[in-house]
VEXDREN-2710 file (C-alpha; in Angstrom, 1 decimal):
% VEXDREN-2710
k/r/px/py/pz
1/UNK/9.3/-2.3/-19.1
2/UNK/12.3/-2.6/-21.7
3/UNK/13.1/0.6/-23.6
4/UNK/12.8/0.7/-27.5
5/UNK/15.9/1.5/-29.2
6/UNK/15.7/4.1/-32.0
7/UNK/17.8/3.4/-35.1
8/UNK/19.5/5.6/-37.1
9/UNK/16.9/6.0/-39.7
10/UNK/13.8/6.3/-37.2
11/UNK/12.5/9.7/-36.9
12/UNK/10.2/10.8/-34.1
13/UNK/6.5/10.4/-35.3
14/UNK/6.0/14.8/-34.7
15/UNK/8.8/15.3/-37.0
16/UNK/7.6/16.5/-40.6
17/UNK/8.3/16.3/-44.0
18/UNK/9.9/19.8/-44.0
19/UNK/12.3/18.8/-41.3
20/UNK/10.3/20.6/-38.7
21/UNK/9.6/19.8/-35.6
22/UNK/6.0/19.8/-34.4
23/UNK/2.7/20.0/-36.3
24/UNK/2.6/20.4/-40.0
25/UNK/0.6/23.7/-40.1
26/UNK/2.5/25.5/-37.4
27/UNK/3.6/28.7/-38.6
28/UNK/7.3/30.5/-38.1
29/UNK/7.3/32.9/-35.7
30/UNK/6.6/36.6/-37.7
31/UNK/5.4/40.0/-37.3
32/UNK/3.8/41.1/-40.8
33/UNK/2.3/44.6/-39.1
34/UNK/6.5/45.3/-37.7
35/UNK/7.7/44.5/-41.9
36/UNK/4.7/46.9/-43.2
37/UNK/6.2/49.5/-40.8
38/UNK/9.4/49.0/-41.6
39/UNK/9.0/49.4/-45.5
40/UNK/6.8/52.1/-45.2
41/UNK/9.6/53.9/-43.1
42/UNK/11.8/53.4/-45.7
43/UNK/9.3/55.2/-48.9
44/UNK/8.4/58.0/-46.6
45/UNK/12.1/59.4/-45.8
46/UNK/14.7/57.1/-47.9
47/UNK/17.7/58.9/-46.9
48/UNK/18.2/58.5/-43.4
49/UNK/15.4/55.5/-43.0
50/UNK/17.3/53.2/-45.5
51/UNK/20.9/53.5/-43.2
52/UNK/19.4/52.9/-40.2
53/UNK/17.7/49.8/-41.4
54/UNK/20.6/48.3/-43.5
55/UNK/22.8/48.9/-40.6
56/UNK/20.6/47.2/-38.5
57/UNK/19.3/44.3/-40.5
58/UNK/22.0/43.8/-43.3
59/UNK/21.4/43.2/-46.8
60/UNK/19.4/39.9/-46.2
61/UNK/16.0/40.1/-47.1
62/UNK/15.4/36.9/-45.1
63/UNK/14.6/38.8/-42.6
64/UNK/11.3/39.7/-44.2
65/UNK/8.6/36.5/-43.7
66/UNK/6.3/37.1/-46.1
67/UNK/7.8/36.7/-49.7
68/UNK/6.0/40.2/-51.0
69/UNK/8.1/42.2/-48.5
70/UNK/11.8/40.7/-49.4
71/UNK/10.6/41.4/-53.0
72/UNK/10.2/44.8/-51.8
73/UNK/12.9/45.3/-50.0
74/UNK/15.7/43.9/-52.6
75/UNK/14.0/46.5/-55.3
76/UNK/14.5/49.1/-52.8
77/UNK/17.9/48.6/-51.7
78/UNK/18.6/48.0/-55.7
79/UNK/17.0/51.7/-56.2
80/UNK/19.1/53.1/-53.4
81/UNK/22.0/51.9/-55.1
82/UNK/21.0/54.1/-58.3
83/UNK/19.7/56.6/-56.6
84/UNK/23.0/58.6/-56.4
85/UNK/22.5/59.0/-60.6
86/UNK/18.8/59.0/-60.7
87/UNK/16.9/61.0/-58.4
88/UNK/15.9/59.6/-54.8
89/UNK/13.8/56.8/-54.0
90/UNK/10.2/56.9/-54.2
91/UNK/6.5/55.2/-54.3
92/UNK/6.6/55.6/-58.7
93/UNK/10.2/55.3/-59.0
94/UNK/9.7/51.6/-57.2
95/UNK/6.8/50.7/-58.8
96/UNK/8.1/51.4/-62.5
97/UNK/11.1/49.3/-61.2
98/UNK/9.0/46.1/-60.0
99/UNK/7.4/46.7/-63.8
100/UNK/10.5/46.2/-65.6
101/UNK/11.2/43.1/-63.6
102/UNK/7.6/41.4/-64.0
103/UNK/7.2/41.9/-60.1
104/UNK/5.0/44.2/-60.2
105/UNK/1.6/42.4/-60.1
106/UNK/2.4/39.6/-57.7
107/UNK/3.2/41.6/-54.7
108/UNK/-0.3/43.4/-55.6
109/UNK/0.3/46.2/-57.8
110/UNK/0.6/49.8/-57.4
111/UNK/-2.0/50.4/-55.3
112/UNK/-0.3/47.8/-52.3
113/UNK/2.0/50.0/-52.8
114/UNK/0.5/53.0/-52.0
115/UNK/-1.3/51.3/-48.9
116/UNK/2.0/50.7/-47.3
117/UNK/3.2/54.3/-48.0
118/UNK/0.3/55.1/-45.6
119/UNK/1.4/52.6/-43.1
120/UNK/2.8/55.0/-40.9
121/UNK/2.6/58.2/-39.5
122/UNK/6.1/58.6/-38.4
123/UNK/9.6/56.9/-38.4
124/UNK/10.8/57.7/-35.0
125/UNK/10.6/54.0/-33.9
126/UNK/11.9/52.3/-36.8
127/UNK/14.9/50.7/-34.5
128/UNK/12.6/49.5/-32.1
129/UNK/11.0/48.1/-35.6
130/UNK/14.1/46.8/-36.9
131/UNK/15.7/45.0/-33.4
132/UNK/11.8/43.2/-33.3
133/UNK/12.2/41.8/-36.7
134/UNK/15.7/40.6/-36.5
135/UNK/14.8/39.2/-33.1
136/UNK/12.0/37.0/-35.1
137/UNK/14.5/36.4/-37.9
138/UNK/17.0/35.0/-35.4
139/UNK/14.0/32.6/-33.4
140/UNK/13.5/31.1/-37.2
141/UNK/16.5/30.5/-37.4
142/UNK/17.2/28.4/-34.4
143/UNK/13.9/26.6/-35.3
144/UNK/15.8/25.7/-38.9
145/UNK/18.7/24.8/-36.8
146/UNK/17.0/22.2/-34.3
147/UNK/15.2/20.8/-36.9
148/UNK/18.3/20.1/-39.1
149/UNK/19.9/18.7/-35.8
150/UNK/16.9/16.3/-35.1
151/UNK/17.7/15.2/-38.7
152/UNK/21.4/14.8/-38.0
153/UNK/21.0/12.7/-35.2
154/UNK/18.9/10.3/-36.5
155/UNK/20.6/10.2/-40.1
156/UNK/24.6/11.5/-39.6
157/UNK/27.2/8.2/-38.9
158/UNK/29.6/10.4/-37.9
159/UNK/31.2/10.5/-33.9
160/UNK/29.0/12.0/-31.5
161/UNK/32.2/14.3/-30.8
162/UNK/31.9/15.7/-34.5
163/UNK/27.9/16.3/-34.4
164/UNK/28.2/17.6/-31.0
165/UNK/30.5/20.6/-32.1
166/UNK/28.9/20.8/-35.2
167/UNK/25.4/21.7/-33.8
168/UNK/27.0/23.9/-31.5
169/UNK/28.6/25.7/-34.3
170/UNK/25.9/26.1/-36.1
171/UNK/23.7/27.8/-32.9
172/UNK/27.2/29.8/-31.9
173/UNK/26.6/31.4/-35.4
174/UNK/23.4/32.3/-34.6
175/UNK/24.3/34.3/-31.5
176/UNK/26.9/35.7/-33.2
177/UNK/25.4/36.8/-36.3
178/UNK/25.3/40.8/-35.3
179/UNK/29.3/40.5/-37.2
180/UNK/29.7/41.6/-40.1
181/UNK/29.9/39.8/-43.9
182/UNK/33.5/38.0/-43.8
183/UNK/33.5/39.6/-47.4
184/UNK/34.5/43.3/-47.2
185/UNK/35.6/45.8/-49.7
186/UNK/39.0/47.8/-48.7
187/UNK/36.8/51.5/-49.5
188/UNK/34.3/50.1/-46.5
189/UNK/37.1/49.2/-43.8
190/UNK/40.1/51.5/-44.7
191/UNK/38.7/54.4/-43.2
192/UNK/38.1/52.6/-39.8
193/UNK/41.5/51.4/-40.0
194/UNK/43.1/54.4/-40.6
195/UNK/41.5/55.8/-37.4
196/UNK/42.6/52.5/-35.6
197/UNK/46.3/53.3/-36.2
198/UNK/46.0/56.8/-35.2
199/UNK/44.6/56.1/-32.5
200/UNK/47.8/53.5/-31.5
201/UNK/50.0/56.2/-32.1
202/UNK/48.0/58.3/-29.6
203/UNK/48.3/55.2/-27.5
204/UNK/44.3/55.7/-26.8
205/UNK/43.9/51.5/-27.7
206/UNK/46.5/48.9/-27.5
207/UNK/48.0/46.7/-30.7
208/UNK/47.7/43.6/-28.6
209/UNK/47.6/42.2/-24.9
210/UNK/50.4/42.5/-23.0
211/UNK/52.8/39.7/-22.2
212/UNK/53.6/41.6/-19.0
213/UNK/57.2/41.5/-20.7
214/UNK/57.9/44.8/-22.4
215/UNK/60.4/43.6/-24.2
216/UNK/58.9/41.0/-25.8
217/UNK/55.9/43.2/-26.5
218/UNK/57.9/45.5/-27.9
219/UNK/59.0/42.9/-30.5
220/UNK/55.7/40.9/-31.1
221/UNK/53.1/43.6/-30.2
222/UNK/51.5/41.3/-27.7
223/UNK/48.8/38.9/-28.0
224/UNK/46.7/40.1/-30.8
225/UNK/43.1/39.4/-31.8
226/UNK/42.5/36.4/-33.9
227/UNK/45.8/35.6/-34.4
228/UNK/47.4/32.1/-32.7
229/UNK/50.9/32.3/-31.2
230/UNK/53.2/29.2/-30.7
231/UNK/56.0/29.3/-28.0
232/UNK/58.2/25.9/-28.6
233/UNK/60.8/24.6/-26.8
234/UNK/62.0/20.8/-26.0
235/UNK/60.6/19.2/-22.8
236/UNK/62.0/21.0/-19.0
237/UNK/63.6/24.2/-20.9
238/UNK/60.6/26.2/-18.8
239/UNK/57.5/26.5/-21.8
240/UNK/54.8/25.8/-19.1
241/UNK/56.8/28.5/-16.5
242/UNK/56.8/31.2/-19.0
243/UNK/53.1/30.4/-20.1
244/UNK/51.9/31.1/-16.4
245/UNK/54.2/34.1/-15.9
246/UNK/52.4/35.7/-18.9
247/UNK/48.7/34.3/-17.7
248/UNK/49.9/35.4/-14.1
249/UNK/51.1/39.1/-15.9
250/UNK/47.6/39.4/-18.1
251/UNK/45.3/38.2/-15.3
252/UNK/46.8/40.8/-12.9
253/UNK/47.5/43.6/-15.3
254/UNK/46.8/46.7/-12.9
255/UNK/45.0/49.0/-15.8
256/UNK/43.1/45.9/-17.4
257/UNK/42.9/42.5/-15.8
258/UNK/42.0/40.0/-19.1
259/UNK/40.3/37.1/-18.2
260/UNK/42.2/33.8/-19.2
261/UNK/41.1/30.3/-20.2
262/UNK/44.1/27.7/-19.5
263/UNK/44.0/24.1/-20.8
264/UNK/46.5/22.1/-19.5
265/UNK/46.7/18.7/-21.0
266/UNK/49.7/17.6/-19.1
267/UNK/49.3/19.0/-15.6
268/UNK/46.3/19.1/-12.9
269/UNK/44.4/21.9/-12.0
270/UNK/46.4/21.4/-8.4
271/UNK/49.6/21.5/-9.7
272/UNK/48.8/24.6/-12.0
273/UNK/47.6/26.6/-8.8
274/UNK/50.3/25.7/-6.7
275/UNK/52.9/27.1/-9.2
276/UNK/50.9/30.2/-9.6
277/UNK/51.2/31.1/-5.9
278/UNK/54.0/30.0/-5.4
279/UNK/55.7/32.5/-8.3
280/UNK/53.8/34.7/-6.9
281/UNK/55.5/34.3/-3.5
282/UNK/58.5/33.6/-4.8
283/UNK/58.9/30.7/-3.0
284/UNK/60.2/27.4/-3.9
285/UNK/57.4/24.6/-4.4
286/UNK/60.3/21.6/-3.5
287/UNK/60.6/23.6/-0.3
288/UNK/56.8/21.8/1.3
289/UNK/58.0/18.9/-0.6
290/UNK/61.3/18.7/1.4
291/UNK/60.2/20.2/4.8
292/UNK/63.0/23.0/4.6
293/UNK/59.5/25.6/4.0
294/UNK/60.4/29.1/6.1
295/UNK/57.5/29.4/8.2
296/UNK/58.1/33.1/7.9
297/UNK/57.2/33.5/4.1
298/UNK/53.7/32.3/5.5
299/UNK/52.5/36.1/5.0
300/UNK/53.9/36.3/1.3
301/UNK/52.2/32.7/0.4
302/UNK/49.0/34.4/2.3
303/UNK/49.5/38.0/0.0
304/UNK/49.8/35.5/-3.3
305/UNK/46.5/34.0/-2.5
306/UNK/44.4/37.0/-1.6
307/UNK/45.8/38.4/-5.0
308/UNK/44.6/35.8/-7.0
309/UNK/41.1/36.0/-5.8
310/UNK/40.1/38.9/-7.9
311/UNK/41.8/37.1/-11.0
312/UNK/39.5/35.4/-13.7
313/UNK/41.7/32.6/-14.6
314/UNK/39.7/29.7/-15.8
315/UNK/42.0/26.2/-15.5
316/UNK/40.9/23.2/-17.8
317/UNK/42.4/19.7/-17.0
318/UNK/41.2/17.6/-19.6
319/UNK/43.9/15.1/-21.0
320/UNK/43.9/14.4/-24.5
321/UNK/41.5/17.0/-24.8
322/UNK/40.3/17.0/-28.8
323/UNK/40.1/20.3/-31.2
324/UNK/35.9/19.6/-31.0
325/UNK/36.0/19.8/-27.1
326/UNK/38.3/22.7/-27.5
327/UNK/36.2/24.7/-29.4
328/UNK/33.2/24.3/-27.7
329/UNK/34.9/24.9/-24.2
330/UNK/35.8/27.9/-25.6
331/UNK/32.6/28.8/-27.1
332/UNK/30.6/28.8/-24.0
333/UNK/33.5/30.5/-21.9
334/UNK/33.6/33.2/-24.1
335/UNK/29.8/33.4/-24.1
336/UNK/29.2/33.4/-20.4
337/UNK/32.3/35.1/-19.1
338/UNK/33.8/36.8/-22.1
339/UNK/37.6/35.6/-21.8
340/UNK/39.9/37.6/-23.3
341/UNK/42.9/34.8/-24.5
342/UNK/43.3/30.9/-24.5
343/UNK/46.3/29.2/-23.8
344/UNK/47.0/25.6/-24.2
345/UNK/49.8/23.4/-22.7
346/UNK/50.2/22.0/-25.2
347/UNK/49.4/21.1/-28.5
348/UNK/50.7/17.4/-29.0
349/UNK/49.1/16.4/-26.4
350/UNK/45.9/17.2/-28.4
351/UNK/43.7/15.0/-30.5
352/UNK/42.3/16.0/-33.8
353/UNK/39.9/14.1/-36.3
354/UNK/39.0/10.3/-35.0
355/UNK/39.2/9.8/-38.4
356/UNK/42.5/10.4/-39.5
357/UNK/45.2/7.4/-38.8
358/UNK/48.1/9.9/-40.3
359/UNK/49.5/11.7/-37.3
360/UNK/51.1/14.4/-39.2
361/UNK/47.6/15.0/-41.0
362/UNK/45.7/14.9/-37.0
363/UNK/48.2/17.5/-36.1
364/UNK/47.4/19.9/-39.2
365/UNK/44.1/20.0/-38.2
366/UNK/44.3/20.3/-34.8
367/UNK/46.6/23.6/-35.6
368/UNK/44.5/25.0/-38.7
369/UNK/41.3/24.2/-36.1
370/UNK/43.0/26.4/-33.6
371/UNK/43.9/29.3/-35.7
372/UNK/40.0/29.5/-36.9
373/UNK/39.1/29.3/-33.3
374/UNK/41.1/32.5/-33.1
375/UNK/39.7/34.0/-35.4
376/UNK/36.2/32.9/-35.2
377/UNK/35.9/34.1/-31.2
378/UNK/38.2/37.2/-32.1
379/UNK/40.8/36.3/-29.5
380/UNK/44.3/35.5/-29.1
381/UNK/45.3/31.8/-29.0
382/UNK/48.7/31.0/-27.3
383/UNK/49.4/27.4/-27.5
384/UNK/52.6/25.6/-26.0
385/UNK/54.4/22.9/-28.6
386/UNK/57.1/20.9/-28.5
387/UNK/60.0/20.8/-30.8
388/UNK/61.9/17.5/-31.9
389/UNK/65.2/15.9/-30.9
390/UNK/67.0/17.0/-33.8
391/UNK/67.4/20.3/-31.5
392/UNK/69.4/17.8/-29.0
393/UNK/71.1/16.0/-31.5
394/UNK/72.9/18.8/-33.0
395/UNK/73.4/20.5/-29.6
396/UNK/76.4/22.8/-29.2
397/UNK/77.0/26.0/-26.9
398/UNK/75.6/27.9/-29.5
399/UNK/73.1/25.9/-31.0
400/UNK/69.6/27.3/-31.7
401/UNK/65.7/26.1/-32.3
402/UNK/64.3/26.4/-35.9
403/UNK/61.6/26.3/-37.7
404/UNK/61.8/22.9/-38.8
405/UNK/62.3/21.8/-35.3
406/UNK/58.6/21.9/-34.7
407/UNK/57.3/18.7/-33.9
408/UNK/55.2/16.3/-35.9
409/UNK/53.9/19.3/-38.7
410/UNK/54.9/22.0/-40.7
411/UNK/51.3/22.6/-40.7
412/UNK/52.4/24.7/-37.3
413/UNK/54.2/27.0/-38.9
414/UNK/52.2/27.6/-41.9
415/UNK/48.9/28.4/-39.4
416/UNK/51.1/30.3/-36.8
417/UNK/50.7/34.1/-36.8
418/UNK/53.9/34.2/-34.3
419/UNK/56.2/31.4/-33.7
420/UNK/58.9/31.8/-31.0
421/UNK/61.3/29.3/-29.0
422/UNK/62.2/29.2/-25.9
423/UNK/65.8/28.3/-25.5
424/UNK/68.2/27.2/-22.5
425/UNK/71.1/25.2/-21.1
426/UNK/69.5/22.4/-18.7
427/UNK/72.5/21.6/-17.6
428/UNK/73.4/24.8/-16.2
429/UNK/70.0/24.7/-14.0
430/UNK/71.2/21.5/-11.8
431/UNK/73.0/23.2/-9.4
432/UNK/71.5/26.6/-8.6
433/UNK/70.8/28.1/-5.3
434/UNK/67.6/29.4/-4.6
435/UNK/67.6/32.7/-5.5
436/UNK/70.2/32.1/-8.6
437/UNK/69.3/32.7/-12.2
438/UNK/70.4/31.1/-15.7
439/UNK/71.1/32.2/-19.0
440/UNK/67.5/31.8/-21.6
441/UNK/66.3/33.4/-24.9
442/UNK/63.1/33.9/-25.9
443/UNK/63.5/33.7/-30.3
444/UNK/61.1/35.1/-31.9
445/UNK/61.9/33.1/-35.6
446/UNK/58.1/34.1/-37.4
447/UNK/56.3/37.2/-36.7
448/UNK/53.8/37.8/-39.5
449/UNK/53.1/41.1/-38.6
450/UNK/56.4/42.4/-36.9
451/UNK/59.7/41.6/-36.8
452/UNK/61.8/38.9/-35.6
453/UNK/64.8/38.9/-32.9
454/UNK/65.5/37.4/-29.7
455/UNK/65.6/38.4/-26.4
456/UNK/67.5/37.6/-23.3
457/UNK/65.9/36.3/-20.2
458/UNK/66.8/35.0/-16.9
459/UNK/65.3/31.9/-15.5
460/UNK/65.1/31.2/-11.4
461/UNK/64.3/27.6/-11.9
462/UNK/63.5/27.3/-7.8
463/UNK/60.3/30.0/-8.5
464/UNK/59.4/28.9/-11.9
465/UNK/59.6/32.7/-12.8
466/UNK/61.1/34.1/-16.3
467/UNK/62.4/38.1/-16.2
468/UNK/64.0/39.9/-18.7
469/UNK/67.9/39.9/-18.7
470/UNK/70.0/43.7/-18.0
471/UNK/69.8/45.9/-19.0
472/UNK/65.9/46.3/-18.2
473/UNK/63.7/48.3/-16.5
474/UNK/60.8/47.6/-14.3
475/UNK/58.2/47.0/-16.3
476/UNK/60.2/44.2/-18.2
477/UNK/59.1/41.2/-15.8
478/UNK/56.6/40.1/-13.4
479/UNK/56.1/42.2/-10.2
480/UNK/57.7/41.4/-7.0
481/UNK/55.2/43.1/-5.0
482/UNK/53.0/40.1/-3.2
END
């Protein structure tokens, strides 16, 4: 039996005229006794009743089903806002205000209002009230949400990439809709943030997460919340080495392990794991390779793996991985194991919009698509990029990366919170013993929020590790202890 194809602008036969899915006369999910209770909460002791249910509901009278009740509840919020000139709120005061805006009668007059006054006895479990109604709120909301979706794809011509993350986005709101209105006014924040800062300079909370490199903390106040950072350097300088020393330093962090999301575009999930122990260890990956392993470092190798079983570091292959598959990777990571900082290796190796043939435009909004991933999931985003040849091109001793070095888009910098480079002589790497170090600096060329410098490190290109040049102290590189 052959399978009937859909078209585009076939519906299902259950889908309605409303954009709804299922019978016509279905009703939304609601709780009219919970919204009585609520209101009547709110006339029988305003002052503390009205905080506890704007803090717990907001200032959307959506919230309410039934259209009598969010005409209520708007007057009363609207009263509370004079109330600090005109007396406090109450059953008159809010009738004589529905008067004066016609509103009176249709949400059945004074005496409905009276009724609800009597509603109940007592207030003491108006949250329980306010978390039932927001739960139904949220349920109608989703049912909006699958309904447009049916409705999207049935009718949208875009990629099924594109509708994919937009339906996703749109649920992720959803569950994410506790946050507060992006719109805030300075007198409603400044106070938190004034008791943020002191309590930095008590050192009780941290500015950002730590590199595991003090000095570079020191100079960049970590990874930071919502903000994207972008290391650069040209290709075998050592940007993938550093990455995993500071997703080895964060996922190990002795006070606070963070749990981190990797996506490596250019290197397999094997490959990433084997340099992680084998920094670790401190011993050379070429060493397997060429049989010249020491048997004895068996026990380190064996320390480096028991050490990274109580890590949370979650390692995504995908090549050519796109900013939609990014995003909602990242999504449901944060959502079922609550990572605390992506890093991608690396960003041209990325693929933005299907529809864009401009390569300079696809990599503009695969950056402005990362920076709003920061920001939307509230965590730092460190992402790897490459910079051009003109870097090799005008290579002396002293030469240095620049801005305008970053590859393919100026749209980088512009979206980049920090921007630093990674900078080295390759050529002084080729014939290094084992244990022997070379000259690198870490730049750090735009620092929105701090200042810029750069910092001396020392690369051991047989461990893939990075420390912090002399003079340092302890705490300036990754442990030794395996």
């Amino acid at each position: 039996m052959s399978e009937k194809k859909l078209k585009k602008s076939e519906a299902p036969s259950d889908l309605t005229d409303n954009g709804s899915f299922g019978p016509s006369n279905r009703t939304m999910p609601h709780n009219v006794k919970c919204e009585k209770a609520v209101l009547s909460a709110m006339l029988r002791e305003p002052k503390p009743c009205i905080d506890i249910v704007v803090e717990n509901l907001g200032g959307n009278a959506e919230v309410f089903y039934s259209h009598v009740h969010r005409v209520i509840y708007r007057a009363i919020l609207e009263l509370q806002k004079e109330s600090v000139a005109h007396g406090e709120l109450d059953v008159i005061s809010l009738a004589n205000y529905l008067q004066k805006n016609g509103e009176l009668e249709s949400i059945g007059g004074a005496l409905f209002l009276a009724d609800l006054y009597n509603e109940v006895a007592t207030t003491a479990n108006l949250e329980s009230w306010c978390k039932i109604l927001k739960s139904l709120f949220t349920v109608r909301r989703m049912i909006m949400v699958c309904s447009d979706s049916l409705q999207k794809c049935y009718q949208d011509d875009r990629s099924i990439e594109e509708l994919i993350d937009e339906i996703e986005s749109d649920v992720y709101n959803i569950r994410n809709s506790e946050s507060k209105s992006s719109i805030v006014e300075i007198v409603d924040s400044i106070g938190e943030e004034f008791k943020l800062l002191q309590a930095i300079l008590k050192k009780e909370v941290e500015v950002g997460i730590s590199t595991g490199y003090k000095a570079i903390d020191d100079l960049t106040g970590g990874l930071k919340k919502g903000e994207m950072f972008v290391l650069a350097a040209r290709p075998s300088i050592g940007k993938t080495a550093i990455a995993l020393n500071i997703v080895r330093n964060m996922a190990l962090d002795e006070h606070k392990p963070r749990k981190v999301a990797f996506f490596s575009l250019e290197m397999t999930t094997s490959q990433i794991t084997r340099r992680l122990l084998c920094a670790e260890a401190r011993i050379s990956e070429t060493s397997f390779w060429k049989g010249t392993f020491d048997t004895g470092n068996i026990t380190k190798l064996t320390q480096a793996v028991s050490v990274y079983k109580k890590s949370k570091i979650f390692i995504d292959e995908t090549g050519g991985l796109t900013i939609a598959e990014l995003r909602a990777k990242c999504r449901r990571l944060k959502m079922m194991e609550d990572i605390d900082v992506v890093v991608i290796d690396y960003l041209q190796l990325m693929k933005g919009d299907s529809r864009l043939d401009n390569r300079q435009q696809e990599v503009a909004n695969i950056s402005s698509g990362i920076k709003q991933l920061a920001k939307d999931l509230n965590i730092p985003v460190l992402i790897l990029a490459q910079l051009n040849r003109e870097v090799d091109k005008n290579a002396t001793g002293n030469s240095k990366p620049k801005l305008a070095h970053l590859r393919e888009s100026g749209a980088i910098e512009q979206d980049a919170d920090i921007v630093a480079f990674l900078h080295r002589d390759r050529e002084k790497a080729k014939h290094l013993a084992e244990h022997e170090s070379t000259p690198a600096l870490f730049i750090v060329e735009k620092n929105r929020n701090g200042q810029i410098g750069e910092i001396p490190l020392l690369f051991f290109p047989a461990v893939t590790r990075f420390e912090v040049a002399a003079p340092h102290d302890l705490q300036d590189g990754p442990s030794s202890d395996v």
